[in-house]
C-alpha positions as a Markdown table, in Angstrom:
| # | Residue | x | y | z |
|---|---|---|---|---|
| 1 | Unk | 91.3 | -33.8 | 46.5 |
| 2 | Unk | 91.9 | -35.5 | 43.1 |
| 3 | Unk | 95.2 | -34.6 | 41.6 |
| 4 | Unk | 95.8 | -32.8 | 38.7 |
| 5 | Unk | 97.9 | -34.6 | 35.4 |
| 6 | Unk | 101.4 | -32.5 | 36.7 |
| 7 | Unk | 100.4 | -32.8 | 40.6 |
| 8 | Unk | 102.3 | -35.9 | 39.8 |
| 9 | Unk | 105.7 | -35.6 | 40.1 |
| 10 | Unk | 107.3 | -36.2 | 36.2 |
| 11 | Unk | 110.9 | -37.8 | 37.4 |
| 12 | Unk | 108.7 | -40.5 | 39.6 |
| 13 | Unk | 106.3 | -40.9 | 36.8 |
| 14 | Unk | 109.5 | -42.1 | 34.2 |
| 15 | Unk | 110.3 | -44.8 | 37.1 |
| 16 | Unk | 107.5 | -46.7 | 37.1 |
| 17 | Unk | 108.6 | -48.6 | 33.8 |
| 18 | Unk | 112.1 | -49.0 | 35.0 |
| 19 | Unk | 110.5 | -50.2 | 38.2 |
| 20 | Unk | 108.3 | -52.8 | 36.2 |
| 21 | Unk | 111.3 | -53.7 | 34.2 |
| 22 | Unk | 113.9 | -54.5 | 36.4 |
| 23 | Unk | 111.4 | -55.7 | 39.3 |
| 24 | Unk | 113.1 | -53.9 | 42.1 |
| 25 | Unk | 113.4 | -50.3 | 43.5 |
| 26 | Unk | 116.6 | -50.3 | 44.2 |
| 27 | Unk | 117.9 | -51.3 | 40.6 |
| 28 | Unk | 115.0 | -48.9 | 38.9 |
| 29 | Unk | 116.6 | -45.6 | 41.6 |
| 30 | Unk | 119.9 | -46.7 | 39.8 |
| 31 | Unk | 118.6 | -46.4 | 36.3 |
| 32 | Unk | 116.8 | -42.8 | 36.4 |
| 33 | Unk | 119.5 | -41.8 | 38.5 |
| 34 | Unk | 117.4 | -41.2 | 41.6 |
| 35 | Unk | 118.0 | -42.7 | 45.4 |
| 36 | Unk | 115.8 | -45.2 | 46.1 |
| 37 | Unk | 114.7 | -43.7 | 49.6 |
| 38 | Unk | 113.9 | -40.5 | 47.3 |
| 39 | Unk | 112.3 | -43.4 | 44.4 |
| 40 | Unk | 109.8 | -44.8 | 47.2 |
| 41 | Unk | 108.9 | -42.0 | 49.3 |
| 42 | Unk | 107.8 | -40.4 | 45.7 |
| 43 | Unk | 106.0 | -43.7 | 44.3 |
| 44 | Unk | 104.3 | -43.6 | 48.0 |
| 45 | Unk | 103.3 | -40.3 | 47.5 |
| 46 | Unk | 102.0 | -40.8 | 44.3 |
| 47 | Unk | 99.8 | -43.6 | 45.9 |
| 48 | Unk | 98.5 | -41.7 | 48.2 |
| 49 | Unk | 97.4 | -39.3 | 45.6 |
| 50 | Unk | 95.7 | -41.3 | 43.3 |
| 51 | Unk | 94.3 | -43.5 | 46.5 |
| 52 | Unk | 95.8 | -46.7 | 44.7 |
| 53 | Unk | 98.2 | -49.0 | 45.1 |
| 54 | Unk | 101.1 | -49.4 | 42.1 |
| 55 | Unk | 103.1 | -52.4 | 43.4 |
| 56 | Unk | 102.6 | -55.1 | 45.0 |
| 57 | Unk | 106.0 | -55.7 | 47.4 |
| 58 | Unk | 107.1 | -59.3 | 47.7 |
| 59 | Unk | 110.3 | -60.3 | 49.4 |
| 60 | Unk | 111.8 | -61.2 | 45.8 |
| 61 | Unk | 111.1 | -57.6 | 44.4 |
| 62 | Unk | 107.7 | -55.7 | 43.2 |
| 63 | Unk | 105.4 | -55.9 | 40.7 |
| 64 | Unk | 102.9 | -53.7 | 39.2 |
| 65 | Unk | 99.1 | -54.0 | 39.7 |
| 66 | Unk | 96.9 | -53.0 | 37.1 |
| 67 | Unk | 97.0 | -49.6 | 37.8 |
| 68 | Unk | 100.6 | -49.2 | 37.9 |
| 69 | Unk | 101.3 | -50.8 | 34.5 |
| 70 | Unk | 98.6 | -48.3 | 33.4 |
| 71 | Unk | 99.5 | -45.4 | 35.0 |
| 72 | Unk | 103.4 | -46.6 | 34.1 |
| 73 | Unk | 102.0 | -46.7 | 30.1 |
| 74 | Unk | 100.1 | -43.5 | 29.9 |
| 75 | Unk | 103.4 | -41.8 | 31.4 |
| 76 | Unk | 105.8 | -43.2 | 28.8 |
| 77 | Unk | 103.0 | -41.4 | 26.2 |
| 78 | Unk | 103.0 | -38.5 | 28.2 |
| 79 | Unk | 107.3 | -38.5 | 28.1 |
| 80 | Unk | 107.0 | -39.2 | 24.5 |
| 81 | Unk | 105.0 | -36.3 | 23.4 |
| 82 | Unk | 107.5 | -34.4 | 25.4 |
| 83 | Unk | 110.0 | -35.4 | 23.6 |
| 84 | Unk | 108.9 | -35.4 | 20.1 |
| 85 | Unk | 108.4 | -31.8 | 20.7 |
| 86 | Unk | 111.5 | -30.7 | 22.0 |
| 87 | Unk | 113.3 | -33.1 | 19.2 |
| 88 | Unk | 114.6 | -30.2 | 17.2 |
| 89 | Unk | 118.6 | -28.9 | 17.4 |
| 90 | Unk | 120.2 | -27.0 | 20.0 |
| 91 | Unk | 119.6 | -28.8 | 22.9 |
| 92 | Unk | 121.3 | -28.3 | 26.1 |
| 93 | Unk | 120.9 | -31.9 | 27.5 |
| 94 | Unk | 120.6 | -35.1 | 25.9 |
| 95 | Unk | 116.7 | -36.2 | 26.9 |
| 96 | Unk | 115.6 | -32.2 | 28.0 |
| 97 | Unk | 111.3 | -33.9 | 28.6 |
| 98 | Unk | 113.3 | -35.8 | 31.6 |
| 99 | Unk | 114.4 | -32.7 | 33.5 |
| 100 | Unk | 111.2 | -30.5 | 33.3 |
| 101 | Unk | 109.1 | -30.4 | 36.7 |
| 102 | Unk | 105.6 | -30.4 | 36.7 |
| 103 | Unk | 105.5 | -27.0 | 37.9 |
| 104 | Unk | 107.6 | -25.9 | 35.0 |
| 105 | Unk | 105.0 | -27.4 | 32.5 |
| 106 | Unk | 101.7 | -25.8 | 34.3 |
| 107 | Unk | 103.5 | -22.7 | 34.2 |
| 108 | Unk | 105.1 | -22.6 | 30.7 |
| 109 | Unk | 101.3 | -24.0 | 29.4 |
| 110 | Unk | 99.5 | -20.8 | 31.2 |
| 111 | Unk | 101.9 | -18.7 | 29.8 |
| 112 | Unk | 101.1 | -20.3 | 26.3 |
| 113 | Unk | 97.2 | -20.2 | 26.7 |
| 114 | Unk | 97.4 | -16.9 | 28.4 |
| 115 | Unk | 99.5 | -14.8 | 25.7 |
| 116 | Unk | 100.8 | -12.9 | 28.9 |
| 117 | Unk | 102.6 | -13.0 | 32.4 |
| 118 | Unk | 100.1 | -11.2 | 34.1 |
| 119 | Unk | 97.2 | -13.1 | 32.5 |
| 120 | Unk | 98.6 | -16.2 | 33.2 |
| 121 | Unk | 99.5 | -15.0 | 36.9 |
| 122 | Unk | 95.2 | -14.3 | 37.2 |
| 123 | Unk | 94.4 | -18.1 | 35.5 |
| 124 | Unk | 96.6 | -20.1 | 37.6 |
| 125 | Unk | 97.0 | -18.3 | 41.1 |
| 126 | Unk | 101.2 | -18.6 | 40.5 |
| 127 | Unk | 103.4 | -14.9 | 40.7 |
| 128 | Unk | 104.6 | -13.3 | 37.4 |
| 129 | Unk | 108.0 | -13.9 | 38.9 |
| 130 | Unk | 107.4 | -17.9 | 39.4 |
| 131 | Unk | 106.1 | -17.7 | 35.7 |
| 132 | Unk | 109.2 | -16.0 | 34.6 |
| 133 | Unk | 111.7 | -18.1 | 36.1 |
| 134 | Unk | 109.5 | -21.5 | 35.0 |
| 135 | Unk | 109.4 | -20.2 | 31.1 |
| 136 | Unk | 113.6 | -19.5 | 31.6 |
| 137 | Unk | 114.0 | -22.9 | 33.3 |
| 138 | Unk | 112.5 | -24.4 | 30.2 |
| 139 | Unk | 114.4 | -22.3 | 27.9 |
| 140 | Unk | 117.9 | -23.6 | 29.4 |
| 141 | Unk | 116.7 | -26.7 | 30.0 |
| 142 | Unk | 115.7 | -27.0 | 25.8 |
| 143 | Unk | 118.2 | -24.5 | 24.9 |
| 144 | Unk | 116.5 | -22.2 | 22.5 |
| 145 | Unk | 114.0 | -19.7 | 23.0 |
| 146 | Unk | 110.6 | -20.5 | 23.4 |
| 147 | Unk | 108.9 | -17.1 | 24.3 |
| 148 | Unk | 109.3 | -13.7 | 22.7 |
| 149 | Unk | 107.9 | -10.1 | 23.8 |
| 150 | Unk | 105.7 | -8.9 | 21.4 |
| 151 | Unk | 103.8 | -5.5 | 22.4 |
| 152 | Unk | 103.3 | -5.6 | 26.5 |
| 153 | Unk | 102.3 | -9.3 | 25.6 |
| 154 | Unk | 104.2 | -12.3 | 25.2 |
| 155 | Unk | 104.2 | -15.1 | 22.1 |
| 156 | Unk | 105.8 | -18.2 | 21.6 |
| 157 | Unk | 108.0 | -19.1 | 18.8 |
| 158 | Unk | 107.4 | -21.7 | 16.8 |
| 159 | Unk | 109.7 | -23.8 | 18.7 |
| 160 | Unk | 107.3 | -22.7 | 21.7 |
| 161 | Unk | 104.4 | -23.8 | 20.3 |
| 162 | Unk | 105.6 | -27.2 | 19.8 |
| 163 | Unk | 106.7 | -27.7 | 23.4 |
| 164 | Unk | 103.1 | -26.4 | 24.2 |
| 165 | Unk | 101.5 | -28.7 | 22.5 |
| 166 | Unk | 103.4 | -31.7 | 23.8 |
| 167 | Unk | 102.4 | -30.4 | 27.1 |
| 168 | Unk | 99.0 | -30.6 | 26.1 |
| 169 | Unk | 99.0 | -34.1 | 24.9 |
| 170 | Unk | 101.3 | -35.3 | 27.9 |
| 171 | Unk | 98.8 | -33.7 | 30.1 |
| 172 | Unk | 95.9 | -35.4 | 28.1 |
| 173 | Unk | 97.9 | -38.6 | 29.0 |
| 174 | Unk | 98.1 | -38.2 | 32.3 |
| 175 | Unk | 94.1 | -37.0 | 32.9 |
| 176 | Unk | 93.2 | -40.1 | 31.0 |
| 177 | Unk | 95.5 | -42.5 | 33.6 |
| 178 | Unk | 93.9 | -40.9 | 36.6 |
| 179 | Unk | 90.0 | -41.2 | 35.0 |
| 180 | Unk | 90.9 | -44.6 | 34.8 |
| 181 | Unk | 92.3 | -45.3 | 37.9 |
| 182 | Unk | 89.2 | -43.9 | 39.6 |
| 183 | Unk | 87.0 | -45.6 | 37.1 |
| 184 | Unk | 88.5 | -49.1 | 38.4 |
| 185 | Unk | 88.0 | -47.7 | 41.8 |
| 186 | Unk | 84.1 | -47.4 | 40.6 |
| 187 | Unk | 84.5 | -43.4 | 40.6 |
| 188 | Unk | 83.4 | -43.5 | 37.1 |
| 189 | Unk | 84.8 | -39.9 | 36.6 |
| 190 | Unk | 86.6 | -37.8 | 34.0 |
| 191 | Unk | 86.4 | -35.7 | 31.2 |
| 192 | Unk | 84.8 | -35.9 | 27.4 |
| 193 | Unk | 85.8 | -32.9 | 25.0 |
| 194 | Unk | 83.4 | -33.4 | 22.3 |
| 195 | Unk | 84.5 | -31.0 | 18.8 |
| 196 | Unk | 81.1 | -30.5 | 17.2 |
| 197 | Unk | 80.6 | -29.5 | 13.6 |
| 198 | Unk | 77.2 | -28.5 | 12.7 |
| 199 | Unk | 75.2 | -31.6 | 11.4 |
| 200 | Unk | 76.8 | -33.8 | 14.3 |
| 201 | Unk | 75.0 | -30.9 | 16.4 |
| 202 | Unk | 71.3 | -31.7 | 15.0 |
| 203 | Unk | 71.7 | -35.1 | 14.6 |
| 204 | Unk | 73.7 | -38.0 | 16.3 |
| 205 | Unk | 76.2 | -36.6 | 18.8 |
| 206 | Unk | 72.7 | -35.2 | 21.1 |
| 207 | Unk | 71.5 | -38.8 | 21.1 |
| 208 | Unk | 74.7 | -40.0 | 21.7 |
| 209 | Unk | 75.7 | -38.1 | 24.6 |
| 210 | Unk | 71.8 | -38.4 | 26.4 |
| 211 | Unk | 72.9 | -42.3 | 26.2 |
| 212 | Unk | 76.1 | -42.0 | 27.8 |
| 213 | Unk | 74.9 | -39.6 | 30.4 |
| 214 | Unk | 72.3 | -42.4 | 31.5 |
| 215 | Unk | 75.5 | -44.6 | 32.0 |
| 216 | Unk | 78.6 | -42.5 | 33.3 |
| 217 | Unk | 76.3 | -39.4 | 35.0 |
| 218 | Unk | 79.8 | -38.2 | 36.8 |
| 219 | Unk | 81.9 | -37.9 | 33.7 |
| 220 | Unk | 82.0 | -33.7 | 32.9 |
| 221 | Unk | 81.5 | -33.5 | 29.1 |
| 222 | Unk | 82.1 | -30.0 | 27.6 |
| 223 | Unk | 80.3 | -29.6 | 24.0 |
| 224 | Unk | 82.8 | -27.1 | 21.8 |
| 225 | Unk | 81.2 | -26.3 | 18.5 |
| 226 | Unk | 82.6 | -24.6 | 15.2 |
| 227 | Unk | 84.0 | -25.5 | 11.9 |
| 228 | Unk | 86.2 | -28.1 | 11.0 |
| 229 | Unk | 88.8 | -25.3 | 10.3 |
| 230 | Unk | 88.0 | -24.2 | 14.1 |
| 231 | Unk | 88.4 | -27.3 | 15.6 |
| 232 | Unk | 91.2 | -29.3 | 14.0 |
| 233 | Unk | 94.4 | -27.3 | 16.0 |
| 234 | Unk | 92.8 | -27.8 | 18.9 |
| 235 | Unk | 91.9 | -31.9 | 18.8 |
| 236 | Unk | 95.6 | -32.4 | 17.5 |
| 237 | Unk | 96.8 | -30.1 | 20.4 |
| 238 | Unk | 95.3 | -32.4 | 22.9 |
| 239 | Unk | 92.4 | -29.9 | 24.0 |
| 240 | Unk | 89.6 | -31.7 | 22.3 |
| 241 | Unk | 89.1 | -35.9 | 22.5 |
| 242 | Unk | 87.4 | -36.0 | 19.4 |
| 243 | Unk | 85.4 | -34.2 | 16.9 |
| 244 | Unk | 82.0 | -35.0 | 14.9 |
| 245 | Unk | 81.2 | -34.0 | 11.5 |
| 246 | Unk | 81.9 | -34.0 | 8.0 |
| 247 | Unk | 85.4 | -35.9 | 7.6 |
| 248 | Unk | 87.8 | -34.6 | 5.0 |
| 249 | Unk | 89.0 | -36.3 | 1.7 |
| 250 | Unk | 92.7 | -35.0 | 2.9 |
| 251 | Unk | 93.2 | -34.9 | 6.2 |
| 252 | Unk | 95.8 | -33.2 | 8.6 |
| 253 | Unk | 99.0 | -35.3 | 9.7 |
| 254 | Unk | 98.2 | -36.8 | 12.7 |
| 255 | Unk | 94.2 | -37.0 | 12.6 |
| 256 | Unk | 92.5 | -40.4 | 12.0 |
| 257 | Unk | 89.1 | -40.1 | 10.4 |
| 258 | Unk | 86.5 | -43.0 | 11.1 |
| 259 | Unk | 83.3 | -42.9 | 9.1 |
| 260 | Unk | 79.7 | -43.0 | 10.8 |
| 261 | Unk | 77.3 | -42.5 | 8.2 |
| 262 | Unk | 76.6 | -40.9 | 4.8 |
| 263 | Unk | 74.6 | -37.7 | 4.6 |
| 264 | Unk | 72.7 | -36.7 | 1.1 |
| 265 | Unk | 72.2 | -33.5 | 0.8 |
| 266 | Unk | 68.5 | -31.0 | -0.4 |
| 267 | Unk | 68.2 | -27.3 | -1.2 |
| 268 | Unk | 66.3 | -26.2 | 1.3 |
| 269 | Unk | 64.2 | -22.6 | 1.0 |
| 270 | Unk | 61.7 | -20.5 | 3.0 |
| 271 | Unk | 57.8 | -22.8 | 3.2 |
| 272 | Unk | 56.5 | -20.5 | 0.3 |
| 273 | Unk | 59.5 | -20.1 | -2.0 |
| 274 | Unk | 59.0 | -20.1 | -5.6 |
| 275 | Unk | 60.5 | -23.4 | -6.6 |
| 276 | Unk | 58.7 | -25.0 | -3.4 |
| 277 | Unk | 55.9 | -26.5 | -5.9 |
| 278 | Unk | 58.6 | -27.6 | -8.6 |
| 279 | Unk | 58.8 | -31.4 | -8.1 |
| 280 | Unk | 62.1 | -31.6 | -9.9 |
| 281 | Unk | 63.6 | -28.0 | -10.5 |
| 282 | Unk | 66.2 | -27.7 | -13.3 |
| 283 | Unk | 69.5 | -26.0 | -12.2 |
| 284 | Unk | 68.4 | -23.4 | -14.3 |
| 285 | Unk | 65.7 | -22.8 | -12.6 |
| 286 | Unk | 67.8 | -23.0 | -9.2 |
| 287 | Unk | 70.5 | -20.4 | -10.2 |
| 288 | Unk | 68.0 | -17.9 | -10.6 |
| 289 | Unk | 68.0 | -17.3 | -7.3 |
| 290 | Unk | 70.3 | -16.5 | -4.5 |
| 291 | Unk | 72.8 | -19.0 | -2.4 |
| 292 | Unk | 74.2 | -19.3 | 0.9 |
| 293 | Unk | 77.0 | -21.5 | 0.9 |
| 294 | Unk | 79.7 | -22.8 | 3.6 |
| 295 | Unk | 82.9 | -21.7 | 3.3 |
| 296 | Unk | 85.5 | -21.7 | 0.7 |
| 297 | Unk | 87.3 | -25.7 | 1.0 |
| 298 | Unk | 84.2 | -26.9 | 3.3 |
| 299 | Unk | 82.6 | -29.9 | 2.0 |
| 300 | Unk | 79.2 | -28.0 | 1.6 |
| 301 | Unk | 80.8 | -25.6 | -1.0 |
| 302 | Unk | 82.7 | -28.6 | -2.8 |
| 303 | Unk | 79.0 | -29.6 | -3.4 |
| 304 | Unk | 77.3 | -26.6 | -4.1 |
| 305 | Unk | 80.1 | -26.2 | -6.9 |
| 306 | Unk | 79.6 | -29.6 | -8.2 |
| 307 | Unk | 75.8 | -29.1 | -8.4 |
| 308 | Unk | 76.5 | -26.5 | -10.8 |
| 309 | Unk | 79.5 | -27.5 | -12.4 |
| 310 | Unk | 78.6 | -27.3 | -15.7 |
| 311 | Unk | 76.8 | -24.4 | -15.6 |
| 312 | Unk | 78.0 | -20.7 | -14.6 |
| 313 | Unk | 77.7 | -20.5 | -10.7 |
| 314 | Unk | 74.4 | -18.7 | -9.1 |
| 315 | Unk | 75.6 | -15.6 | -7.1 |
| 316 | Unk | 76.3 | -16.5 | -3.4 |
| 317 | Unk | 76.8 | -13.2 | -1.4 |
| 318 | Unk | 75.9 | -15.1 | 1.9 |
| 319 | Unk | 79.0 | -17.3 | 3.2 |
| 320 | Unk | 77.7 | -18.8 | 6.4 |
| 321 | Unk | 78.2 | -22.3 | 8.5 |
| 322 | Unk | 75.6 | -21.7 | 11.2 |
| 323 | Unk | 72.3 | -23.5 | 10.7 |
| 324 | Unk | 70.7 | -20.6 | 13.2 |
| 325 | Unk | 71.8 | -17.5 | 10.8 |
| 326 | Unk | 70.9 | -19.7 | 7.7 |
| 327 | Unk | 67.3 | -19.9 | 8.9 |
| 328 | Unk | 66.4 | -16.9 | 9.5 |
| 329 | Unk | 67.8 | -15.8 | 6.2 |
| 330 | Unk | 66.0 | -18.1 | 4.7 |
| 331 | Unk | 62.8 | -17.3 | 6.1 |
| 332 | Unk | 63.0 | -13.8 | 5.5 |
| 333 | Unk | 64.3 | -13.9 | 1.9 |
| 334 | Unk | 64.5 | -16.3 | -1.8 |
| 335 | Unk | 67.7 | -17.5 | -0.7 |
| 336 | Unk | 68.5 | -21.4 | -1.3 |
| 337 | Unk | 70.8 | -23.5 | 0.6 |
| 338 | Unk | 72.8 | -26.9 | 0.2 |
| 339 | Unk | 71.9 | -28.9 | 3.5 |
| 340 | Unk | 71.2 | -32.1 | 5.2 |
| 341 | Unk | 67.6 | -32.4 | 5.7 |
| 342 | Unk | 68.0 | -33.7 | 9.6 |
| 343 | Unk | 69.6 | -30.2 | 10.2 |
| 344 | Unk | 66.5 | -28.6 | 9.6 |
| 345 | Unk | 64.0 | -31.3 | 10.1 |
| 346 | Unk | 62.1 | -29.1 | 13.3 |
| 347 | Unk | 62.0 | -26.2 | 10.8 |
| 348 | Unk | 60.3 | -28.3 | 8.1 |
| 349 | Unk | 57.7 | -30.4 | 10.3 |
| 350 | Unk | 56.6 | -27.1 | 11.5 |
| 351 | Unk | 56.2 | -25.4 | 8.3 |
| 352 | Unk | 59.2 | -22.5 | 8.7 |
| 353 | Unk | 61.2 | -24.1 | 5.8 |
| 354 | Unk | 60.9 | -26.3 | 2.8 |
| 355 | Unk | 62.9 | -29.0 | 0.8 |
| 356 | Unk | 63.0 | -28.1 | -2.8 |
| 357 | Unk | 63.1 | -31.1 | -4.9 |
| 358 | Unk | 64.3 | -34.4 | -4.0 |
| 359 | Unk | 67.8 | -35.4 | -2.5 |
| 360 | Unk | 70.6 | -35.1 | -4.4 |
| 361 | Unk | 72.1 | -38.1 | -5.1 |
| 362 | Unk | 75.6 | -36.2 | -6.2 |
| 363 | Unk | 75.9 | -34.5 | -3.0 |
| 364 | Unk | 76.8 | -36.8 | 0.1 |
| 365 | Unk | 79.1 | -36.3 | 2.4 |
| 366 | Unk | 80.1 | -38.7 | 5.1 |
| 367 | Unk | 79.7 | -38.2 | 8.7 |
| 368 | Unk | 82.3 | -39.5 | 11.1 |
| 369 | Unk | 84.7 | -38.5 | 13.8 |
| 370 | Unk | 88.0 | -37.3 | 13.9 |
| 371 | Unk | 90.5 | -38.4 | 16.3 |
| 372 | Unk | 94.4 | -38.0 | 16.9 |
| 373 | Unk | 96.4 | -40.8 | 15.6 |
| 374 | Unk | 97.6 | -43.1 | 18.4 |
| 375 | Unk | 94.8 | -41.9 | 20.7 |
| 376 | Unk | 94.1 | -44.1 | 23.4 |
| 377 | Unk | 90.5 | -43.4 | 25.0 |
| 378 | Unk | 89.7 | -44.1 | 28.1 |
| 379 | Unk | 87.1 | -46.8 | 29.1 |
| 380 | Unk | 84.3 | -44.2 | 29.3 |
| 381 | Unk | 85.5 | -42.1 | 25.7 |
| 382 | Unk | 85.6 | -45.8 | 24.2 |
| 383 | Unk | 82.1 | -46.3 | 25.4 |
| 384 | Unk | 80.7 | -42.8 | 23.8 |
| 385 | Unk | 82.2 | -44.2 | 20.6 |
| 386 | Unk | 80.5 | -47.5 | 20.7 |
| 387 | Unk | 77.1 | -45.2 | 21.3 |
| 388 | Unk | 78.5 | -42.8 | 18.2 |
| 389 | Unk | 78.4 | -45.9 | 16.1 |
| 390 | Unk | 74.7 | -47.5 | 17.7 |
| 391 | Unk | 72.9 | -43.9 | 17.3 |
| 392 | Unk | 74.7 | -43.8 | 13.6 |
| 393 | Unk | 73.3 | -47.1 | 12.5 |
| 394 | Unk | 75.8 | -49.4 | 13.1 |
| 395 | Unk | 76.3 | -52.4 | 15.5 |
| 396 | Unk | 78.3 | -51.6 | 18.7 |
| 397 | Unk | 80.0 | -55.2 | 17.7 |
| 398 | Unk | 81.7 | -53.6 | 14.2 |
């Protein structure tokens, strides 16, 4: 049965670079302060685990094989994000990420995704009475509280919600190690979490990920789509890989943007709207009429209040980001909209909508993905990027 990331036992994981570094098992037991019988029973167990072997054992000492020194490297990431997010005051111990379990960081990450003991107990098979005593563990072991009754629920403080998402990273860490590992064992497994805004949705990531499929048909990819507002906690809690879309002029601490393409933008309306024959309407003509814009900061409204900058704004009663409820809207009504033509491009070949005008050449937005800062993707994620870049125009080789 394939392990989970904290199936793996966290105090073994930290030895595998003291292990590496001082080339024996004996002198890498001293340095985490483990026995080495207990050191290599658990780095055996581990092996057997992941169906791989770590070390080679020569009569001079050990040294790592290729999946050792990358299972030993993901875990120092993993311990890292554990401890940037215990790093504020009022610790108990010196290096508190060392001392938490793996069953204390499942536990305490239900509890967090839950909201609840009891819901948390129903997700992840473990008693309300394990849960409490993991989330108290934690607490002494960071020593400040983490978890607060509200109501008959429970919510983290903000202290809380930083360990939670170290977990998450650490855990994303540790999935990526074991994908790996089976990928060099030719399982050519894992997991893709794709974040998909809506013009990624109707234009590259659906030729992107029908390319990759043909090459890794066992890696599981899960599609989640929303705004960028939606999506940006989750990718820099560690949920989502990546996301696809619109990239911001100022983004978040800790997200790296990488550009794809650039995206101009029509006013699209129903087939028979008025301005439909207008070759070049006047923005005159175009704030006579009604608007559905994107929300208030997206890069679609920036646009639309560009467009009209100089002018008094057209009335837009319709705030909306979903290409579905813009269409029918726009089919059954005068409403205009600021869009990228490949959004739409089915409902224009088949008559349902229009372009009115030509492109703006004021309104582009570039198309690119959003990743964490210092993410490391696995062979198979750094392969759907490559294909990102192909479907997007550019050579796999830039």
């Amino acid at each position: 049965m394939k392990p989970g990331p904290f199936d793996l036992n966290p105090r073994h994981l930290r030895a595998l670079s003291a292990i590496i570094g001082r080339g024996s098992m004996s002198a890498a037991a001293e340095a985490v302060g483990l026995s080495q019988p207990a050191l290599t029973q658990g780095i055996a167990k581990i092996e057997r685990r992941l169906g791989a072997t770590l070390f080679e054992r020569h009569p001079d000492g050990m040294s790592p094989t290729p999946e050792g020194r990358l299972l030993a490297e993901r875990s120092e990431a993993a311990i890292a994000h554990l401890s940037q997010a215990v790093r504020s005051g009022g610790r108990r111990f010196a290096r508190p990420e060392l001392l938490m379990t793996g069953t204390q960081l499942r536990a305490f990450l239900a509890l967090a995704d839950a909201g609840g003991f009891a819901r948390a107990a129903e997700a992840t098979g473990l008693s309300q009475p394990a849960l409490h005593r993991a989330a108290r563990e934690i607490e002494q072991i960071c020593g400040y509280p983490l978890v607060e009754r509200r109501g008959r629920g429970v919510a983290l403080t903000a202290a809380g919600s930083m360990l939670a998402r170290g977990i998450r990273l650490a855990r994303s860490e540790l999935a990526a190690a074991i994908a790996e590992i089976e990928s060099n064992a030719g399982a050519q497994e894992g997991n893709l979490t794709i974040g998909a805004m809506p013009l990624s949705r109707a234009l590259i990531l659906p030729r992107a990920i029908a390319r990759f499929t043909r090459e890794y048909p066992r890696v599981r990819i899960d599609v989640v789509e929303g705004s960028w507002r939606e999506l940006i906690e989750p990718l820099l809690d560690g949920v989502l890989d990546l996301t696809v879309g619109a990239l911001r002029e100022h983004p978040p601490r800790g997200a790296c943007q990488v550009p794809l393409l650039v995206d101009r933008l029509v006013v699209i309306g129903r087939a028979g709207h008025p301005l439909v024959r207008e070759p070049a309407p006047t923005l005159v003509q175009l704030a006579a009429y009604p608007w559905i814009v994107g929300q208030s900061g997206t890069p679609l409204r920036s646009h639309w209040e560009a467009l009209f900058a100089d002018n008094a704004l057209p009335p837009a009663p319709i705030e909306c980001g979903s290409v579905m409820v813009i269409r029918e809207v726009l089919r059954e009504s005068d409403f205009l909209t600021l869009l990228s033509p490949d959004q739409v491009a089915l409902e224009v070949t088949t008559g349902v909508l229009a372009t009115i005008g030509t492109p703006l050449l004021q309104s582009s937005r570039t198309i690119g993905v959003t990743s964490r800062e210092n993410w490391r993707p696995t062979s198979a994620q750094a392969r759907f990027l490559e294909l990102l870049r192909s479907v997007s125009g550019i050579p796999e080789n830039q």
